[in-house]
C-alpha positions as CSV (number, residue, x, y, z in Angstrom):
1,X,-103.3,127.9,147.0
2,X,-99.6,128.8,147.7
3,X,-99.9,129.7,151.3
4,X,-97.6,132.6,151.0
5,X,-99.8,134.4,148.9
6,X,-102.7,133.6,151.2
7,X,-100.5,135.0,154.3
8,X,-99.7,138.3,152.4
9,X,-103.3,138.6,151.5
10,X,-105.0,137.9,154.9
11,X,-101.6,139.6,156.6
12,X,-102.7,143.2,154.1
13,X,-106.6,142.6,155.5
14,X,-105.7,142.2,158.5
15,X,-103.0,145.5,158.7
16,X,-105.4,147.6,156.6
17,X,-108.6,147.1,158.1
18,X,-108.5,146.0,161.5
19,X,-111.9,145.2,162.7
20,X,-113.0,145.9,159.2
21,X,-112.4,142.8,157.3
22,X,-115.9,140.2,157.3
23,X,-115.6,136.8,156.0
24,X,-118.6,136.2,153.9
25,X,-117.6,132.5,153.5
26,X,-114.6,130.7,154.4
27,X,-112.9,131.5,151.2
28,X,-113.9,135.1,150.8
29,X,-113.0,138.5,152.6
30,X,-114.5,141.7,152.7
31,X,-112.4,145.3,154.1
32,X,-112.2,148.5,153.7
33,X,-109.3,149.8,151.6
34,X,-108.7,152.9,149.7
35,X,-108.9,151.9,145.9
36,X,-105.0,152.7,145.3
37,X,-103.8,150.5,148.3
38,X,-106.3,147.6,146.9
39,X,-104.6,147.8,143.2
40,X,-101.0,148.0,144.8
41,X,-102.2,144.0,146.4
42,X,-103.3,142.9,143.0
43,X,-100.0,144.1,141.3
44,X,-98.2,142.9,144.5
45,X,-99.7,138.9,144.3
46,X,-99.4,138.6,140.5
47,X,-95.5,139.4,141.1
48,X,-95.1,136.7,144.2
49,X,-97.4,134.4,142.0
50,X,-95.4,134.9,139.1
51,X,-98.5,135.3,137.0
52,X,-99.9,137.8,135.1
53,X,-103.1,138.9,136.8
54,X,-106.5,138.5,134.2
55,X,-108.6,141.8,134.5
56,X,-112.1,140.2,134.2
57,X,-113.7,144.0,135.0
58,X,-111.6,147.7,134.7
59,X,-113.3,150.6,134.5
60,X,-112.6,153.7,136.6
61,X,-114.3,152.4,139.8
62,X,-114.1,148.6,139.9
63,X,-111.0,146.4,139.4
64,X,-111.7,143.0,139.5
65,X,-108.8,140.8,138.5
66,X,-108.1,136.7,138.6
67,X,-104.2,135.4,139.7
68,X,-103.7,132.0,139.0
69,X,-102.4,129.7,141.8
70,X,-101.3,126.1,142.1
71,X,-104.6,124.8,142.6
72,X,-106.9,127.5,141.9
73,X,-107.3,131.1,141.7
74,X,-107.2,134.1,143.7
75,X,-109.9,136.8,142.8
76,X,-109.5,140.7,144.4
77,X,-111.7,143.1,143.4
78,X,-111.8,146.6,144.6
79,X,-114.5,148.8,144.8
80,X,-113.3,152.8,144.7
81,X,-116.9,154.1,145.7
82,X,-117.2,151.7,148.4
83,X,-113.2,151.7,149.5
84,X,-113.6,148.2,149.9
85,X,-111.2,145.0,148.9
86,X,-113.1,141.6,148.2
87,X,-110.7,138.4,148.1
88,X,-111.9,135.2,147.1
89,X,-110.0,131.8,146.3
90,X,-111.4,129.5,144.2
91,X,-110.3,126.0,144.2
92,X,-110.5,123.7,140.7
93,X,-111.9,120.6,141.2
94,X,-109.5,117.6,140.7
95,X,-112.7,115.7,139.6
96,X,-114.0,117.7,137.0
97,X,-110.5,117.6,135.5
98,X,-110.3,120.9,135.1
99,X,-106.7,122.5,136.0
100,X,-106.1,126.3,136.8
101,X,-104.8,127.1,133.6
102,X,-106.1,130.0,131.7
């Protein structure tokens, strides 16, 4: 992943949920975060990623939404009931010769 996306997303956990934010794995994030300020970082990564982001669920309380990266893929989802913020980054395997295109 392009590690200035990665600092602006653990940098926005970190800012907006201090002693909120649980890693779940090593490559996924949990924090609170009201619903607007979660959208605002999925607009805000697709714009430093150059990439438009691919809304795999909208509806009026979850926004789940996939940004392409170098190597792999950066996932947020947010959760307006829950005024939480999941990040995950995905990596494509090199061996299964896959890339991170669309």
């Amino acid at each position: 992943m392009r590690s200035l996306l990665m600092t602006i997303l653990a940098g926005t956990l970190t800012t907006a949920a201090i002693g909120g934010a649980q890693a779940q794995s090593a490559d996924t994030r949990i924090a609170s975060m009201p619903f607007g300020e979660c959208l605002s970082i999925i607009s805000e990564a697709a714009q430093e990623m150059d990439q438009e982001p691919v809304k795999l669920v909208n509806t009026n309380d979850v926004v789940t939404a996939r940004i392409q990266a170098s190597d792999g893929f950066v996932t947020v989802s947010c959760d307006r009931s829950a005024s939480k913020i999941t990040l995950t980054k995905s990596a494509v395997p090199e061996a299964a010769g896959m890339t991170a295109a669309r």
